[in-house]
C-alpha positions as CSV (number, residue, x, y, z in Angstrom):
1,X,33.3,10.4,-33.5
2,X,31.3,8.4,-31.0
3,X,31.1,4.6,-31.8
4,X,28.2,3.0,-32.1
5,X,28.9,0.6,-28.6
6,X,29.5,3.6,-26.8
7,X,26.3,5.2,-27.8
8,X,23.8,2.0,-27.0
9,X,25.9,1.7,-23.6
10,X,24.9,5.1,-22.7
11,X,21.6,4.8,-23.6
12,X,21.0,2.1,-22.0
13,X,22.8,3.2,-18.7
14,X,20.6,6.1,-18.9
15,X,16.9,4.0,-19.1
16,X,18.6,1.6,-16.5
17,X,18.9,4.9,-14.3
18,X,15.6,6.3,-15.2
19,X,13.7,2.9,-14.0
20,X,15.9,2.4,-11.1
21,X,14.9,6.1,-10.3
22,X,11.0,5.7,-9.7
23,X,10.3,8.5,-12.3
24,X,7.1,6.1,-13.0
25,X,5.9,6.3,-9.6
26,X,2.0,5.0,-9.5
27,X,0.4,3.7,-6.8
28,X,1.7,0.9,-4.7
29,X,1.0,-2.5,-5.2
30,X,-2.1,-3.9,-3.1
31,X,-0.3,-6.1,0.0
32,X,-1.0,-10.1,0.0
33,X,-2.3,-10.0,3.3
34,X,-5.7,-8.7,4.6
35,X,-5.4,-4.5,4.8
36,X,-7.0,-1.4,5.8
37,X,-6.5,1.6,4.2
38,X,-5.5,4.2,7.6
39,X,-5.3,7.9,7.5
40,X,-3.3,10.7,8.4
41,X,-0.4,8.6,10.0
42,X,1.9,8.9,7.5
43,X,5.2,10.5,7.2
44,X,6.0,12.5,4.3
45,X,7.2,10.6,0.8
46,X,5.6,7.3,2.4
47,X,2.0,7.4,1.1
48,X,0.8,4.6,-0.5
49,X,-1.4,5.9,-3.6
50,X,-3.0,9.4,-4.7
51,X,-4.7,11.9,-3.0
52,X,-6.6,14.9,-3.6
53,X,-3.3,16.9,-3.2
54,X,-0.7,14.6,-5.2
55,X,-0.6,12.3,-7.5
56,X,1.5,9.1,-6.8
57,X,2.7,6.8,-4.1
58,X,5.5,8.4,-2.2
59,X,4.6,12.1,-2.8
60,X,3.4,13.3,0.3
61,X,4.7,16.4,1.1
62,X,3.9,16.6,5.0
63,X,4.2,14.3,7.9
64,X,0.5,12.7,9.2
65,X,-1.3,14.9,6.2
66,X,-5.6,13.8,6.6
67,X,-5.7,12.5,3.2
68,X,-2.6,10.7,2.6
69,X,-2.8,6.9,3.8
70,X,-0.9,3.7,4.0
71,X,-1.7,0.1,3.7
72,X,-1.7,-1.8,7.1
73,X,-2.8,-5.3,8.4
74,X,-6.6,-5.2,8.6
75,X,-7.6,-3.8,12.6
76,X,-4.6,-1.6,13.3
77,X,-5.5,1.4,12.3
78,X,-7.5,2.0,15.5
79,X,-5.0,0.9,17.6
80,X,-2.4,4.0,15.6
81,X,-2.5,7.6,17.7
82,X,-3.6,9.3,15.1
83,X,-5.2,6.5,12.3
84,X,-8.8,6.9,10.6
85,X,-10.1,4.8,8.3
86,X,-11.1,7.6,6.6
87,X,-9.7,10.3,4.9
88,X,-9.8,13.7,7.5
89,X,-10.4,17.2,6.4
């Protein structure tokens, strides 16, 4: 029989695991400093919020994809090869 400590442990371990995990992805958290929004510069699984073609922070699923962005300090965007500060088609 499985005792009752060994049961809670496990589930326990197990919610620990699923939180640690970032099965609750969302989007990311807005940064403290002053930010743009900049397009199409980011590598794939760093996006910082939902798109048209996924739904959560860190789901990109191509590198520099036109819709996917990234926060960064306020007037670097331009200065990025690449950056927009809106989304491209």
């Amino acid at each position: 029989m499985i005792n009752t400590r060994t049961l809670l442990g496990s589930a326990l371990a197990a919610a620990t695991s699923l939180a640690a995990s970032g099965s609750f992805a969302g989007p990311a958290a807005q940064p403290d400093f002053s930010f743009e929004k900049c397009y199409g510069v980011v590598k794939a699984g760093q996006n910082d919020c939902q798109t048209a073609t996924h739904s959560c922070a860190g789901t990109s699923t191509a590198d520099n994809q036109g819709d996917s962005w990234i926060y960064v300090p306020a007037g670097t965007c331009a200065k990025i090869s690449g950056g927009s500060n809106e989304p491209k088609a």
